[in-house]
C-alpha positions, -999 to 999 in steps of 0.1 A, spaced: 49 -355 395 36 -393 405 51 -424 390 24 -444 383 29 -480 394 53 -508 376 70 -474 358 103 -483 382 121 -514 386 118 -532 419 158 -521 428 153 -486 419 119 -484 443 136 -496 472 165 -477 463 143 -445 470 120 -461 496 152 -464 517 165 -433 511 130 -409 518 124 -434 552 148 -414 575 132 -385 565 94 -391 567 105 -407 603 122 -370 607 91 -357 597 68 -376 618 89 -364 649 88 -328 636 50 -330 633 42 -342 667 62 -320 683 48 -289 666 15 -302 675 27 -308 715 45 -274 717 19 -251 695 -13 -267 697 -33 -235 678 -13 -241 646 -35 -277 643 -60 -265 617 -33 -238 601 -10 -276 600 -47 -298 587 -49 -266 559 -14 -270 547 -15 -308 541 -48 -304 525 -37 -280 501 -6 -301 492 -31 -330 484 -58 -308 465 -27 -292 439 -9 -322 436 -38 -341 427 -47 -316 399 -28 -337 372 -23 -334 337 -11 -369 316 27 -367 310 55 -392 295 61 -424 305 38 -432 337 42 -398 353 21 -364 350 27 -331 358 8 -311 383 12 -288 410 29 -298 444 18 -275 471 43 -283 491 62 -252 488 32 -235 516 41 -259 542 79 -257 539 73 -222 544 51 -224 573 62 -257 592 98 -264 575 105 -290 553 105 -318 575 68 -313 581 61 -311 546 81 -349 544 54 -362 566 26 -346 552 36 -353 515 41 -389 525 6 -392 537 -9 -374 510 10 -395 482 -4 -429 501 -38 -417 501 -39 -406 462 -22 -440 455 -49 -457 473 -79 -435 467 -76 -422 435 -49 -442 416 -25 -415 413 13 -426 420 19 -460 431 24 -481 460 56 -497 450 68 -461 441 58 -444 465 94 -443 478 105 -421 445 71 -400 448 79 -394 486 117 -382 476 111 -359 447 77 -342 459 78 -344 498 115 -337 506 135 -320 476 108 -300 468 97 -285 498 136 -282 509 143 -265 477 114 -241 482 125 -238 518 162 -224 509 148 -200 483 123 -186 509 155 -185 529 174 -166 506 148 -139 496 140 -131 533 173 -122 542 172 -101 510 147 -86 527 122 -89 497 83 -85 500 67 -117 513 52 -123 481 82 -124 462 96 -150 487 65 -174 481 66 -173 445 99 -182 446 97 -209 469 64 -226 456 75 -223 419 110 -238 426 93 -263 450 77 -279 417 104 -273 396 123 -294 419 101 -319 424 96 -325 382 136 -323 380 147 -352 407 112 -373 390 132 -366 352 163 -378 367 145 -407 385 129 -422 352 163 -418 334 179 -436 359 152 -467 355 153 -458 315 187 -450 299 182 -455 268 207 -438 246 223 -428 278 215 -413 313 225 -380 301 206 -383 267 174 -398 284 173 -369 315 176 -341 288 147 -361 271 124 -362 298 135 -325 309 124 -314 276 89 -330 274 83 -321 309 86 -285 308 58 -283 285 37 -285 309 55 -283 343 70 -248 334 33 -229 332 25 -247 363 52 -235 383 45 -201 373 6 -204 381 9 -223 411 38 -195 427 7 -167 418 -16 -191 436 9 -194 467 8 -154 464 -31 -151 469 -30 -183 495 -5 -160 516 -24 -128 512 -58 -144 526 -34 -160 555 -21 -129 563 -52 -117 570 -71 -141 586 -42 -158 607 -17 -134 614 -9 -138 648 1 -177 635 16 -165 607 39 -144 632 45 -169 663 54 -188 628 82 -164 618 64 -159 584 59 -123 595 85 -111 617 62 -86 642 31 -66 648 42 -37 625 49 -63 603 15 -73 594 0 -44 601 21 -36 570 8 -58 550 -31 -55 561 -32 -77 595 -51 -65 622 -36 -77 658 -62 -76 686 -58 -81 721 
């Protein structure tokens, strides 16, 4: 969810521009390495950031200078780990600020935070969580691509409450929470089932990246689920 700009006061959006900068900076150092060190992952890395960008730009009008959409972010955590996905997200929420008016410049800082770092870290640790389970893959990326946006349209609630408090914070977050889950709820839901087919085409089409990627663990592995491994 963006925060369209002038919707923050000029404290809070440094506030938050300080606090996502260490980890775009993380992010940017994660990218180049994977880039260095796994150079056939470049148009698998190109794919992931322009799926976060084509979701997240899908937006429907909200409350109070925000909107809810989907995130996307929840793919590349799983495929590059979440400080990727801080790098990538950052880019993509400068170039919809600039290009197509969505988000803001002087909020870019709070966009940055919710969608690009809590999200895809949140989606991260519940891919995590159901692989060790050893669940089905496409129970793990439901999970983590659903919860990525849920995340992302929690921390953006709290964010506006902070900026508006009006009866109180705790008064003003349930407020936004509320109208929010109107749409962001449905969302969450349909863009996990999209992360499910996204992963099923992958699996197919790129599974020796998808396993020097530790998505699938081996050759049996996505022979299992429909891969076929040449030599």
């Amino acid at each position: 969810m963006h925060i369209a700009e002038g919707f923050l006061p000029a404290s809070h959006c440094i506030g938050w521009a300080v606090a996502a900068t260490p980890f775009v900076v993380q992010g940017v150092r994660a990218t180049v390495r994977q880039v260095r060190e796994h150079p056939e992952n470049r148009v698998l890395l190109a794919a992931a950031g322009a799926f976060t960008f084509i979701l997240s730009a899908l937006k429907m009008p909200s409350v109070t200078g925000s909107s809810s959409h989907p995130t996307g972010t929840g793919a590349g955590a799983i495929l590059f780990r979440p400080p990727v996905m801080a790098f990538l997200g950052a880019v993509v929420l400068l170039f919809q600020a600039l290009l197509l008016a969505h988000g803001g410049i002087t909020t870019l800082g709070a966009n940055i935070f919710s969608m690009a770092i809590v999200g895809p870290w949140v989606g991260y640790a519940a891919y995590v969580a159901l692989k060790k389970l050893r669940t089905p893959l496409e129970i793990q990326v439901f999970f983590a691509m659903a919860l990525a946006d849920l995340s992302t349209y929690v921390v953006t609630s709290c964010q506006l409450a902070l900026a508006y408090p009006e009866p109180g914070f705790g008064a003003a977050i349930g407020k936004f929470l509320t109208i929010f889950a109107v749409t962001q709820v449905p969302l969450a839901i349909v863009e996990g089932l999209v992360g499910v087919i996204l992963f099923r085409v992958l699996r197919t089409i790129a599974g020796p990246e998808l396993i020097g990627l530790g998505v699938l663990t081996d050759e049996h592995d996505a022979s299992a689920n429909g891969v076929t491994i040449s030599a």
